[in-house]
One Martini backbone bead per residue (centre of mass of N, CA, C, O) as a GRO file, in nm:
protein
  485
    1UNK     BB    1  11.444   9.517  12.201
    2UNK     BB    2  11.668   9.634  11.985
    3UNK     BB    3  11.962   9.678  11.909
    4UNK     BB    4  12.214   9.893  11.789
    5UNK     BB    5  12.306   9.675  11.551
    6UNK     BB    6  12.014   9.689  11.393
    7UNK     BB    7  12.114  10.036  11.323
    8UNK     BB    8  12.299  10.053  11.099
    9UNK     BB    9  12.137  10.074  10.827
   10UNK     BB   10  12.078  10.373  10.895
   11UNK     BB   11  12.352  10.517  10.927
   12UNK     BB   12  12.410  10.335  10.650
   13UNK     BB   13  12.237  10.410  10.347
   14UNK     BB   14  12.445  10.450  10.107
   15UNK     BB   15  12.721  10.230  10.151
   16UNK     BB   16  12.581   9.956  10.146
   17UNK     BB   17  12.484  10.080   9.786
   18UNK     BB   18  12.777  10.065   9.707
   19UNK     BB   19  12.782  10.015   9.323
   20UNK     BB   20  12.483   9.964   9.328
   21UNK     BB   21  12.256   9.983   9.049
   22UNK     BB   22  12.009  10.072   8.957
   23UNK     BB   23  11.676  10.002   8.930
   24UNK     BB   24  11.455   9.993   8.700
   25UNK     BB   25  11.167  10.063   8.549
   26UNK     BB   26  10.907  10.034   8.344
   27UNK     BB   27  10.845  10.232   8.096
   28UNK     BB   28  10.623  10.396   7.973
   29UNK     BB   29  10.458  10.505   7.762
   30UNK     BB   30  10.347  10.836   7.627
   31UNK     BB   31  10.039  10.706   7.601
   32UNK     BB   32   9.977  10.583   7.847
   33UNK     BB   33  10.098  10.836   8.074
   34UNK     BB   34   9.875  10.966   7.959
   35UNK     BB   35   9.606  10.805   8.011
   36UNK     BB   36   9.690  10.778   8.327
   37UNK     BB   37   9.648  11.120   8.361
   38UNK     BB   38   9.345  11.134   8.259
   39UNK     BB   39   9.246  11.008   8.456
   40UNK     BB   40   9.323  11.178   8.708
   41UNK     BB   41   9.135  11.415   8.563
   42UNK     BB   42   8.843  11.282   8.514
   43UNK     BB   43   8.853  11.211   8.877
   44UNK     BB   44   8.917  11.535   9.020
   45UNK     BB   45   8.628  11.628   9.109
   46UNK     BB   46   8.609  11.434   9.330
   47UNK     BB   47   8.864  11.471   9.473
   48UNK     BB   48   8.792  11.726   9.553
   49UNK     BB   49   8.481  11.675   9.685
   50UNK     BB   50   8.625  11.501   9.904
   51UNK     BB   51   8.858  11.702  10.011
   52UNK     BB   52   8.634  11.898  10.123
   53UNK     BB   53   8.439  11.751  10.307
   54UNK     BB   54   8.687  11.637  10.477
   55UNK     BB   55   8.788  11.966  10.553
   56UNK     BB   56   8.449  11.972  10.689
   57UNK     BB   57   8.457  11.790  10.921
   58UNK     BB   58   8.738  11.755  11.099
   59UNK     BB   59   8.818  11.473  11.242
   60UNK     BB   60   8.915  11.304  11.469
   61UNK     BB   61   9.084  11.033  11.594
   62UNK     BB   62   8.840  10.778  11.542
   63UNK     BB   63   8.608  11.016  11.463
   64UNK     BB   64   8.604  10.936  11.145
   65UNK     BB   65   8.314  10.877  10.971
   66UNK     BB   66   8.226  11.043  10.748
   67UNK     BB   67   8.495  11.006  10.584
   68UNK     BB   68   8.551  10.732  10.581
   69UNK     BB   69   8.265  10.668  10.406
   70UNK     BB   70   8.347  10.854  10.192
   71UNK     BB   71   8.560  10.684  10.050
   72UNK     BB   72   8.427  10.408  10.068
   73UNK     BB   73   8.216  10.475   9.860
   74UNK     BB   74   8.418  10.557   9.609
   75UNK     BB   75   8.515  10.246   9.588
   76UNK     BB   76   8.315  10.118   9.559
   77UNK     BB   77   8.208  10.223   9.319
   78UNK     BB   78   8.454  10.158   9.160
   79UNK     BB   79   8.505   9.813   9.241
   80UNK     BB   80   8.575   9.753   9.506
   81UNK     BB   81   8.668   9.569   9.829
   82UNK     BB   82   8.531   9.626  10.138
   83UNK     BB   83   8.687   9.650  10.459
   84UNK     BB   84   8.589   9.717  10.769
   85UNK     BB   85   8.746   9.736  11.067
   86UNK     BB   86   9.012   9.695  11.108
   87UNK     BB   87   9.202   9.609  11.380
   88UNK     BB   88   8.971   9.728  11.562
   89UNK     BB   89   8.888  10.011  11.365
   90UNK     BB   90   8.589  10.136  11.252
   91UNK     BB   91   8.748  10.360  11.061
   92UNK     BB   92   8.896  10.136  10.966
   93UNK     BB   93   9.046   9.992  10.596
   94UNK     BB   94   8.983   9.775  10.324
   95UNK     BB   95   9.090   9.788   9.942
   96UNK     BB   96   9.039   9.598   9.669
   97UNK     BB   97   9.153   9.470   9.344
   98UNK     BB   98   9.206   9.191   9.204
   99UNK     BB   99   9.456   8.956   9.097
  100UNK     BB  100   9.733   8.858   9.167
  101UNK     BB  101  10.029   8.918   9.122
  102UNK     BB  102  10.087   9.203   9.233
  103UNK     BB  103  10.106   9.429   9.554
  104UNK     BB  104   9.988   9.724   9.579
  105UNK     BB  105   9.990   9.990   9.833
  106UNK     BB  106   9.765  10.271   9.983
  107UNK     BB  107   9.741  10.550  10.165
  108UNK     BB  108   9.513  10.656  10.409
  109UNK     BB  109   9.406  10.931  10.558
  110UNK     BB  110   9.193  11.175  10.777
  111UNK     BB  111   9.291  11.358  10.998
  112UNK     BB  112   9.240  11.587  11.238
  113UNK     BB  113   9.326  11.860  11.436
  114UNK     BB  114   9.341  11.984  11.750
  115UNK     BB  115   9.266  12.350  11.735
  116UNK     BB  116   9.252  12.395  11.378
  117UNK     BB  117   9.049  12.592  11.299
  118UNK     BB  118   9.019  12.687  10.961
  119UNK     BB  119   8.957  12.866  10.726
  120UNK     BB  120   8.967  12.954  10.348
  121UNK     BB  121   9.205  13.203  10.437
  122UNK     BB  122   9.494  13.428  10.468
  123UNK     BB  123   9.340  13.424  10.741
  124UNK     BB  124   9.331  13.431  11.084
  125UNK     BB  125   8.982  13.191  11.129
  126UNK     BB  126   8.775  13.039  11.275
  127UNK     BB  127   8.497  12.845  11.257
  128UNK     BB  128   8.437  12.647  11.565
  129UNK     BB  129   8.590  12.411  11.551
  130UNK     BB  130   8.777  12.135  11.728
  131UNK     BB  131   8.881  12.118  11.404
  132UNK     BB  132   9.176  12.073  11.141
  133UNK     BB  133   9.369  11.990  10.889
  134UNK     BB  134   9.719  12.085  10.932
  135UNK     BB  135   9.783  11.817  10.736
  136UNK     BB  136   9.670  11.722  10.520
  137UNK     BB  137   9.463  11.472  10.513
  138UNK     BB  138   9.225  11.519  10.268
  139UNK     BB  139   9.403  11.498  10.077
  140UNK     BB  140   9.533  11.256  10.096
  141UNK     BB  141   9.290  11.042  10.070
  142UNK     BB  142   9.195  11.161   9.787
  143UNK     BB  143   9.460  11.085   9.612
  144UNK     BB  144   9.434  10.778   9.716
  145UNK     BB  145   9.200  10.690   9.594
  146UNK     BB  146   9.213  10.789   9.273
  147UNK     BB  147   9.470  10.610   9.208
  148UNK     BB  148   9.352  10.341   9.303
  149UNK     BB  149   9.115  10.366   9.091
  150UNK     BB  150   9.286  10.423   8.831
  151UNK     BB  151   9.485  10.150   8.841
  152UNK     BB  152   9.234   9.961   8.816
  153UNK     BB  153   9.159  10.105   8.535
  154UNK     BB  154   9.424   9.961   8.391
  155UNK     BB  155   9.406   9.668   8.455
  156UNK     BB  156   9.157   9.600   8.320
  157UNK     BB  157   9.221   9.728   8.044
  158UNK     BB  158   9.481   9.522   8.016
  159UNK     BB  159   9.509   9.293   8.140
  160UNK     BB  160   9.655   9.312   8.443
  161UNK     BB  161   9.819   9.104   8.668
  162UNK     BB  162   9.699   9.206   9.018
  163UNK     BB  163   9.696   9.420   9.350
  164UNK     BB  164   9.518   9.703   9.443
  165UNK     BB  165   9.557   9.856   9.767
  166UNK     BB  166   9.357  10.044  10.041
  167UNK     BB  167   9.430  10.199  10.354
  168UNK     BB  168   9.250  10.308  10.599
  169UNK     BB  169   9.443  10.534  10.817
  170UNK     BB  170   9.344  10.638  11.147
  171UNK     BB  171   9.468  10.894  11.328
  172UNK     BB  172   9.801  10.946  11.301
  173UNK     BB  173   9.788  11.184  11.526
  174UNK     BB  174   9.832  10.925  11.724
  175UNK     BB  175   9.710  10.637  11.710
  176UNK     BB  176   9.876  10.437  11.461
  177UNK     BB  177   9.745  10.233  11.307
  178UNK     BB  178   9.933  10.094  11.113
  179UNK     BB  179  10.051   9.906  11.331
  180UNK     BB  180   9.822   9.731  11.360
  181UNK     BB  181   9.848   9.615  11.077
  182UNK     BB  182  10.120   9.485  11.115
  183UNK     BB  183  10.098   9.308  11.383
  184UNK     BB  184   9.841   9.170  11.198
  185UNK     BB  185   9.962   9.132  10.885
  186UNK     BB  186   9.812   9.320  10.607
  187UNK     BB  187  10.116   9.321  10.496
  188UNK     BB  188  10.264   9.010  10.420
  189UNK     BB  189  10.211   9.044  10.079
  190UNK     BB  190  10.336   9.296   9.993
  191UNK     BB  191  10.557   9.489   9.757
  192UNK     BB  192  10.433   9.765   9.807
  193UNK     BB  193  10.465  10.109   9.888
  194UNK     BB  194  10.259  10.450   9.847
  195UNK     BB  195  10.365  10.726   9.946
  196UNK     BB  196  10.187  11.055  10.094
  197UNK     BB  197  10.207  11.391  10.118
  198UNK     BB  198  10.205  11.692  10.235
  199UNK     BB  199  10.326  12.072  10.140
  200UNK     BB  200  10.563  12.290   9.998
  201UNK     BB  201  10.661  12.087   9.814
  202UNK     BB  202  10.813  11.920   9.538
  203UNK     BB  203  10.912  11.554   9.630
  204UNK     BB  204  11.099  11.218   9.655
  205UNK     BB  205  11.287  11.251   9.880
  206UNK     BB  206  11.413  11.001  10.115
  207UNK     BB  207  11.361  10.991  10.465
  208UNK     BB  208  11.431  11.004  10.786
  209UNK     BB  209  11.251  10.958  11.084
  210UNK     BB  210  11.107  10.955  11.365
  211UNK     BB  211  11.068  10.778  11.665
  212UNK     BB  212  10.807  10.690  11.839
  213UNK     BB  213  10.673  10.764  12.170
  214UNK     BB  214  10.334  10.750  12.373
  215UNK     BB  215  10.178  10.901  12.657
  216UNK     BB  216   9.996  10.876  12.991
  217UNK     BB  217   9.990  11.081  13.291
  218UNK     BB  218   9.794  10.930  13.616
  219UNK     BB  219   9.732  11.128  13.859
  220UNK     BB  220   9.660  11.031  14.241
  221UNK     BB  221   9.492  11.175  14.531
  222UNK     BB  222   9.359  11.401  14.779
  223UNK     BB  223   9.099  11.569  14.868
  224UNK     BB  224   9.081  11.906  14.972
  225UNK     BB  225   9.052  12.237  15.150
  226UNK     BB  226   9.298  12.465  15.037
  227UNK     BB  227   9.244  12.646  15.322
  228UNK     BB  228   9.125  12.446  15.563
  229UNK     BB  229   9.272  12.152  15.476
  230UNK     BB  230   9.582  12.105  15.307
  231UNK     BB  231   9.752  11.888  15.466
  232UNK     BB  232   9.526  11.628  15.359
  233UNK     BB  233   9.655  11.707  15.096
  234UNK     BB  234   9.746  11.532  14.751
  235UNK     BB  235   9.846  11.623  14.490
  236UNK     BB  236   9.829  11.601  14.117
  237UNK     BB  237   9.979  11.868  14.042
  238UNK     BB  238  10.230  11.859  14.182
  239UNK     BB  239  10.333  11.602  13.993
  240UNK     BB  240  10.337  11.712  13.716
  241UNK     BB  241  10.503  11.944  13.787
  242UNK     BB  242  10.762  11.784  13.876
  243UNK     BB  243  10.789  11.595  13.616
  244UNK     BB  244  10.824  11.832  13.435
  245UNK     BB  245  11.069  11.951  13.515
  246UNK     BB  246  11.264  11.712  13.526
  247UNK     BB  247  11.248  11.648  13.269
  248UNK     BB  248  11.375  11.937  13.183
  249UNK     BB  249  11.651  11.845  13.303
  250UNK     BB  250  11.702  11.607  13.129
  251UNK     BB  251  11.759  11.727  12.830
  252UNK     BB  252  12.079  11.745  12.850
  253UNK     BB  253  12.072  11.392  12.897
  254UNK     BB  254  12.033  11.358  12.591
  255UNK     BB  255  12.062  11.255  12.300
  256UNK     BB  256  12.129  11.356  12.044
  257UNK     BB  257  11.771  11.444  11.873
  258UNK     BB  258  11.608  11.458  12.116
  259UNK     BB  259  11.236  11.477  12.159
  260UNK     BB  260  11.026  11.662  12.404
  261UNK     BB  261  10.676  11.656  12.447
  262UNK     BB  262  10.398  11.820  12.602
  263UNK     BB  263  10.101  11.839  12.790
  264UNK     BB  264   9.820  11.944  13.034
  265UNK     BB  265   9.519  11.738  13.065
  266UNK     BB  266   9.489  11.760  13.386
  267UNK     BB  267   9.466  11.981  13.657
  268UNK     BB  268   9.170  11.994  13.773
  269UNK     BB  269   8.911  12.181  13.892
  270UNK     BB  270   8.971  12.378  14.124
  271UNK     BB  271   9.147  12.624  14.391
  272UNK     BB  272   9.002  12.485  14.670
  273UNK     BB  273   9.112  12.221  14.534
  274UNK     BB  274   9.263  11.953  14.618
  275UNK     BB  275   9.420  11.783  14.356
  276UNK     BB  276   9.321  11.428  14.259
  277UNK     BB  277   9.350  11.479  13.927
  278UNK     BB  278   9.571  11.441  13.685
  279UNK     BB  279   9.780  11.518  13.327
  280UNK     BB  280  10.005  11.395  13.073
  281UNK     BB  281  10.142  11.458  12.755
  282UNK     BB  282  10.392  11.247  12.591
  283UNK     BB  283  10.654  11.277  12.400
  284UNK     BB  284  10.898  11.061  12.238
  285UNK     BB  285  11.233  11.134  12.001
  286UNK     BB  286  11.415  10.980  11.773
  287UNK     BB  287  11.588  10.804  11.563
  288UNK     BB  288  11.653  10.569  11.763
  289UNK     BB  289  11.448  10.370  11.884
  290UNK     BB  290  11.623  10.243  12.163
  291UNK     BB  291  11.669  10.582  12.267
  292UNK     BB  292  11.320  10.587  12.280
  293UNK     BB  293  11.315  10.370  12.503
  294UNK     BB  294  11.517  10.480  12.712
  295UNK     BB  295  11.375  10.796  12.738
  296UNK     BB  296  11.118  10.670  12.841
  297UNK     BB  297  11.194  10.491  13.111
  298UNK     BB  298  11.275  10.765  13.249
  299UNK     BB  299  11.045  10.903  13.270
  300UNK     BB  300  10.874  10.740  13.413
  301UNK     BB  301  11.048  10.752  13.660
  302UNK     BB  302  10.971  11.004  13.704
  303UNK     BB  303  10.692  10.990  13.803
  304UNK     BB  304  10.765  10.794  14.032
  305UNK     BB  305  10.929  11.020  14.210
  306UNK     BB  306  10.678  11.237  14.190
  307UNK     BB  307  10.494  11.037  14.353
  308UNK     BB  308  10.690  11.064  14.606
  309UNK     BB  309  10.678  11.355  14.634
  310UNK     BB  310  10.347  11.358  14.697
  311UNK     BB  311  10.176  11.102  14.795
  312UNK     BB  312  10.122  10.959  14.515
  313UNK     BB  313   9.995  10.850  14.206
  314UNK     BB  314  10.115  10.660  13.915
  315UNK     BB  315   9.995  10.597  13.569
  316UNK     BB  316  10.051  10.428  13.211
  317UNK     BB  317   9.976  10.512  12.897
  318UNK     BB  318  10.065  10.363  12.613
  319UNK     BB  319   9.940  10.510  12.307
  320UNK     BB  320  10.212  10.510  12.120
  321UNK     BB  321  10.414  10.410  11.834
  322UNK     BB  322  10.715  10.441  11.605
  323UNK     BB  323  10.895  10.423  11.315
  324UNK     BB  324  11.103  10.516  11.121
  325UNK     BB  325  11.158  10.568  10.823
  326UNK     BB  326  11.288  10.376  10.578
  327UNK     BB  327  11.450  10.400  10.299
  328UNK     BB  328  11.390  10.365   9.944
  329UNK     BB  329  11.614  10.424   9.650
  330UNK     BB  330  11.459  10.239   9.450
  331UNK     BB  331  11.146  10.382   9.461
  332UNK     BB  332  11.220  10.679   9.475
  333UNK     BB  333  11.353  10.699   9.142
  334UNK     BB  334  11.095  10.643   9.047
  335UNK     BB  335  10.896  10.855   9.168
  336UNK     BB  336  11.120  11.097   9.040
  337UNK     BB  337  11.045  11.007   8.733
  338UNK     BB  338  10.688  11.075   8.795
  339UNK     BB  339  10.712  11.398   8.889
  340UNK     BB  340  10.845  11.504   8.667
  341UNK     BB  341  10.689  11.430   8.470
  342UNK     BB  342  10.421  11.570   8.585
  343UNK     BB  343  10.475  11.787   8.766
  344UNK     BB  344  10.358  12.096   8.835
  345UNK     BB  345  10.203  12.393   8.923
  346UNK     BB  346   9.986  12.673   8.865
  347UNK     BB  347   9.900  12.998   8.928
  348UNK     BB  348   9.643  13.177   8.965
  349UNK     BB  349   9.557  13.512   9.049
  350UNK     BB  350   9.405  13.398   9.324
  351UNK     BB  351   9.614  13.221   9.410
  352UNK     BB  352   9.834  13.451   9.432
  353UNK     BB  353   9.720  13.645   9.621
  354UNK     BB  354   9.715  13.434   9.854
  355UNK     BB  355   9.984  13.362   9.896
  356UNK     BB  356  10.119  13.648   9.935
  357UNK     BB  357   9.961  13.661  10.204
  358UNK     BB  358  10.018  13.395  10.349
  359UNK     BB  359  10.384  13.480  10.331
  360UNK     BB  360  10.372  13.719  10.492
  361UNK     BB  361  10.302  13.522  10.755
  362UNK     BB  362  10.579  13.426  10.718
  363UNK     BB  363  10.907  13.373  10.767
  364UNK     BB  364  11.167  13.517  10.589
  365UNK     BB  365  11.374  13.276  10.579
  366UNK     BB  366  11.250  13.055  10.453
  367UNK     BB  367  11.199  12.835  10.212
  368UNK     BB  368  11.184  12.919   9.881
  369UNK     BB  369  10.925  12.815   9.603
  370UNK     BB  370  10.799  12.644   9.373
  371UNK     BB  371  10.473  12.473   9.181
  372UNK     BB  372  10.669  12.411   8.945
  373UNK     BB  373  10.897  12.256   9.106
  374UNK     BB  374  11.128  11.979   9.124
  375UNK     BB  375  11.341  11.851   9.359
  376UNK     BB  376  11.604  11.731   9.416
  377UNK     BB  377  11.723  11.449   9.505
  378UNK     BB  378  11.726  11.234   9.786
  379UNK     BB  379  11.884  11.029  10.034
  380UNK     BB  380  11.857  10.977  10.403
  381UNK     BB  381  11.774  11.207  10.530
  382UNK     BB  382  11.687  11.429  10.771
  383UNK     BB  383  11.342  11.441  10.958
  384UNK     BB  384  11.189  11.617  11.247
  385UNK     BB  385  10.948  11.357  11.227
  386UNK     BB  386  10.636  11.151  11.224
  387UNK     BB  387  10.525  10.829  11.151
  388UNK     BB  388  10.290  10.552  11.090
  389UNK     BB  389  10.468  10.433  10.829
  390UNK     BB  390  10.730  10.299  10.934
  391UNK     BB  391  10.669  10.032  11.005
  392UNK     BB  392  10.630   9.954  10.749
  393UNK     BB  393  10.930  10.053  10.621
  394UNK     BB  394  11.036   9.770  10.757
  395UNK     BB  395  10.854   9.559  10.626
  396UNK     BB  396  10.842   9.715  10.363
  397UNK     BB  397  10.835   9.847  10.072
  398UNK     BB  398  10.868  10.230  10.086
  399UNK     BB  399  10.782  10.524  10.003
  400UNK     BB  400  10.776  10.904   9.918
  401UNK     BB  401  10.569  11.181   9.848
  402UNK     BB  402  10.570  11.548   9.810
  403UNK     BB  403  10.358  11.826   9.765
  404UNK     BB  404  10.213  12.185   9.689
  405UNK     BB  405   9.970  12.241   9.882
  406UNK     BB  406  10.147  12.500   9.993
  407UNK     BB  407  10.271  12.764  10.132
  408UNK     BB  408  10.601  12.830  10.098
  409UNK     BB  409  10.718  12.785  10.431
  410UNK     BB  410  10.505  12.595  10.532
  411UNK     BB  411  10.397  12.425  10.860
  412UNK     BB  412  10.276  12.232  10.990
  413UNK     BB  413  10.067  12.281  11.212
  414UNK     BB  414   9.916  12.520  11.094
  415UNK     BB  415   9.678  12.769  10.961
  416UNK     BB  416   9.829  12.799  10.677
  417UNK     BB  417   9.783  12.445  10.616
  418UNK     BB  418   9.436  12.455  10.660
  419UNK     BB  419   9.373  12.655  10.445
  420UNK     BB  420   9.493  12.522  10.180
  421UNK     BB  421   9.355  12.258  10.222
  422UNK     BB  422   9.079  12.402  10.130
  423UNK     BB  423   9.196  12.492   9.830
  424UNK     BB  424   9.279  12.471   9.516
  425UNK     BB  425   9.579  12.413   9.578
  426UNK     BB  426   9.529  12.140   9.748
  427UNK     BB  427   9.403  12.002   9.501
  428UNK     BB  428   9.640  12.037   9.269
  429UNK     BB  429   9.869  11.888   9.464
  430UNK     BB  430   9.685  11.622   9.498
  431UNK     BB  431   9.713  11.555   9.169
  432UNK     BB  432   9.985  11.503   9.145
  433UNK     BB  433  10.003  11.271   9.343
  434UNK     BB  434   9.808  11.100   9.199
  435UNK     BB  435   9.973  11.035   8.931
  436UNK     BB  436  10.244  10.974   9.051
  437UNK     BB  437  10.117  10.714   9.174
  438UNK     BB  438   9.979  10.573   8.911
  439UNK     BB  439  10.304  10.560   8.751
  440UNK     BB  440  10.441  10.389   8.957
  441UNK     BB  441  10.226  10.123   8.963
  442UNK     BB  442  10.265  10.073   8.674
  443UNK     BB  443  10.540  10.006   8.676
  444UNK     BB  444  10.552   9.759   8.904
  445UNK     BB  445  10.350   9.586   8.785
  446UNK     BB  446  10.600   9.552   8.536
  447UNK     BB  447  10.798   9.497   8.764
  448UNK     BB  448  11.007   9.274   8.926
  449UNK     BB  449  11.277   9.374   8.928
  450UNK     BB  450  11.195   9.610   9.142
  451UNK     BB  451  11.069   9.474   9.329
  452UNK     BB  452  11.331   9.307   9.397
  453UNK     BB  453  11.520   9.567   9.489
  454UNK     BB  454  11.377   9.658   9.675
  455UNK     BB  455  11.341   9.398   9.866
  456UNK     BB  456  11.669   9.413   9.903
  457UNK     BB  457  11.720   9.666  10.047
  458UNK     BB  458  11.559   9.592  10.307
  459UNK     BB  459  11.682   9.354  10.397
  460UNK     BB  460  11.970   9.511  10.435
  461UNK     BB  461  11.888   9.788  10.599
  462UNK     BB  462  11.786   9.573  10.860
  463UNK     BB  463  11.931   9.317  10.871
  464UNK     BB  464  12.000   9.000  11.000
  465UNK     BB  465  11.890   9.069  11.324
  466UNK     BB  466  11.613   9.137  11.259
  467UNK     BB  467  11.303   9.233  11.439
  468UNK     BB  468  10.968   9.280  11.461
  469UNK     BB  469  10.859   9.536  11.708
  470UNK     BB  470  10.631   9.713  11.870
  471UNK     BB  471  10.637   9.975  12.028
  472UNK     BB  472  10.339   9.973  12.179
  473UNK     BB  473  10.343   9.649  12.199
  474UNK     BB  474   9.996   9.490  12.277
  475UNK     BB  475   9.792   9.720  12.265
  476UNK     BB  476   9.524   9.807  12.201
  477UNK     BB  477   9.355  10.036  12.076
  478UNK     BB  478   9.297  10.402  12.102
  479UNK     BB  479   8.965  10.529  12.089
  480UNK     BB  480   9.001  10.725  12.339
  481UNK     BB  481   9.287  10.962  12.338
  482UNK     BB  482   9.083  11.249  12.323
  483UNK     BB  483   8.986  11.176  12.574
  484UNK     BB  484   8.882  11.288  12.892
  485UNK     BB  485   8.990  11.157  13.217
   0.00000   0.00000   0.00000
């Protein structure tokens, strides 16, 4: 693990390029940005009908095989080379096309959420499935996949030379796959990566996120007849309960900005029977990384406590693993000047009429924004939220961009970003998306000089004595996580 001086450049995000003037990209003419935003336009039926496709399969992480092919045959279609399977991941792929020059990156998302069924209506209302969007990874994927395929059309029509790939990365919500391309290697000759993300405003914002660890806890005990011989069992959901207090004793003694949360995911089979197997899954999240893995260090031990306070066992999976984002500020100031460039877009009358009933149910507090207009940019500042493009953005430079696809004061993981997820307004919002990523890469593909100070931005960040580990260590990918054990 990574000593805390290797995470000075996170401290000091902006002291550290004071004075260092922004590099600009090489600025398309106002014919090309809009040939290239026409491309994105000509494109959008698609971008929808993937968009709503994969909103309604619904797979969660791992199990997303409908989505995944649905991406992969767009891409072939459009003259893509694509590779499934990619670092031991059935649903996760890799699509290239071009050749030479830069190599430039688009990740696609595509995992939804389990227990967040719900229609595309103002109200709360489940489908009856597993799973819901309530993260907008289905706009997530079909935007990435069309800026992808502008781009690739961009570059053979101008016949200029370059790389443009598309990662297809599932599970984002608990499985990692991204960490497992870096560990693998599959990023380490590109120049750049631009990532985006759906919410409820548009923004370019670069902002620094959480690191976490998660895994499972899992106690084992000795069935008895619960209250005929109680004496002869050891409870496997006692040790999880003593555990889960534990931790919660903890929570006063963890650094400022530490988040701790859990969920019971096995506790016996029914209350005449002395649990003989429990588990719990825990997450742990801090900006400091290795914050993150000495407040992991203590849960363990506690499970270790609570399992001799109880005469059980317990074994531990480390389920998964990430780095908090580093911020890129010469990538952040291109695409916020042409997410400007591109603007947001407007509500027809029922698309208002659906946002004003769905803003009655969101907190009366919340922070109101309109999808027509572009937040002032920042950089540096800190989101408490955790993505495994975090490694990413420590070995690549990388950006972030956020658009208006639900309404504004939603947040994520809740029925009312799972419905918006599937409306107009979340088609209208990744298109904003698409347009923004694929003017991004065409002047990046132009720029060598913007792309040589974003890579030395990384480099300062990172740090001189910075060695990149992945926090989940060296296990396989976790292809059964959502699965009861």
């Amino acid at each position: 693990m990574r000593s805390i001086s290797v995470l000075r450049p996170l401290l000091l995000p902006i002291l550290l390029l004071a004075g260092t003037a922004p590099v600009s990209a090489k600025p398309l003419s106002d014919a090309e940005a809009e040939k290239l935003e026409a491309s994105v336009d000509a494109l959008s039926p698609k971008l929808s009908t993937i968009a709503h496709d994969v909103w309604n399969y619904a797979e969660i992480g791992f199990k997303e095989t409908k989505s995944s092919a649905e991406l992969q045959k767009a891409l072939h279609d459009a003259g893509f080379h694509v590779e499934p399977g990619i670092s031991g991941i059935p649903t996760a792929f890799l699509a290239s096309s071009g050749s030479g020059g830069p190599v430039i990156a688009l990740l696609a998302e595509f995992d939804a959420l389990p227990g967040l069924s719900q229609a595309a209506i103002p109200e709360q209302k489940s489908l009856g499935a597993i799973a819901g969007h309530a993260c907008g990874h289905n706009l997530l994927g079909a935007a990435s996949v069309t800026a992808a395929i502008a781009l690739k059309q961009w570059l053979d029509q101008n016949h200029i030379k370059g790389t443009i790939r598309l990662y297809g990365s599932p599970a984002e919500e608990g499985g990692f796959s991204k960490v497992y391309f870096v560990r693998d290697g599959l990023l380490k000759d590109v120049d750049a990566v631009l990532s985006w993300h759906p919410g409820d405003a548009n923004t370019a914002s670069q902002a620094q996120l959480l690191s976490v660890i998660s895994g499972k806890f899992r106690f084992k005990g000795i069935a008895s007849h619960a209250a005929v011989a109680p004496e002869r069992g050891r409870s496997a959901l006692d040790a999880v309960e003593i555990h889960d207090v534990s931790v919660n004793f903890m929570r006063q003694h963890v650094p400022e900005g530490t988040r701790i949360h859990y969920v019971i995911t096995d506790g016996g089979d029914q209350p005449n029977i002395v649990p003989a197997h429990a588990e719990s899954f825990y997450y742990v999240r801090n900006y400091d990384p290795a914050i993150t893995q000495d407040v992991w260090d203590r849960v363990q031990k506690a499970a270790q406590g609570a399992a001799l306070a109880t005469g059980t066992s317990v074994s531990v999976e480390v389920v998964g693993g990430s780095y908090g984002d580093l911020p890129n500020d010469t990538l952040g100031r291109i695409v916020y000047a042409n997410l400007k460039r591109v603007g947001g877009f407007s509500y027809t009358p029922q698309e208002a009429a659906y946002a004003a009933t769905i803003a009655a149910t969101l907190p009366a507090q919340r922070v109101k924004s309109s999808p027509e207009e572009v937040a002032p940019y920042e950089q540096g500042h800190k989101v408490p939220a955790s993505s495994d493009v975090g490694d990413i953005s420590w070995t690549v430079p990388t950006s972030s961009l956020g658009t208006a696809t639900w309404i504004s004061g939603t947040s994520p993981h809740t029925w009312q970003a799972a419905s918006a997820s599937g409306t107009s307004i979340g088609v209208k919002g990744a298109i904003v998306a698409a347009k923004t990523l694929a003017l991004t890469g065409a002047e990046l593909f132009l720029s060598p000089d913007a792309l040589a100070a974003a890579k030395a931005e990384l480099t300062q960040r990172q740090g001189s004595d910075f060695i990149y580990r992945p926090l989940l260590g060296d296990r396989k990918p976790p292809l059964d996580y959502t699965d009861k054990k």
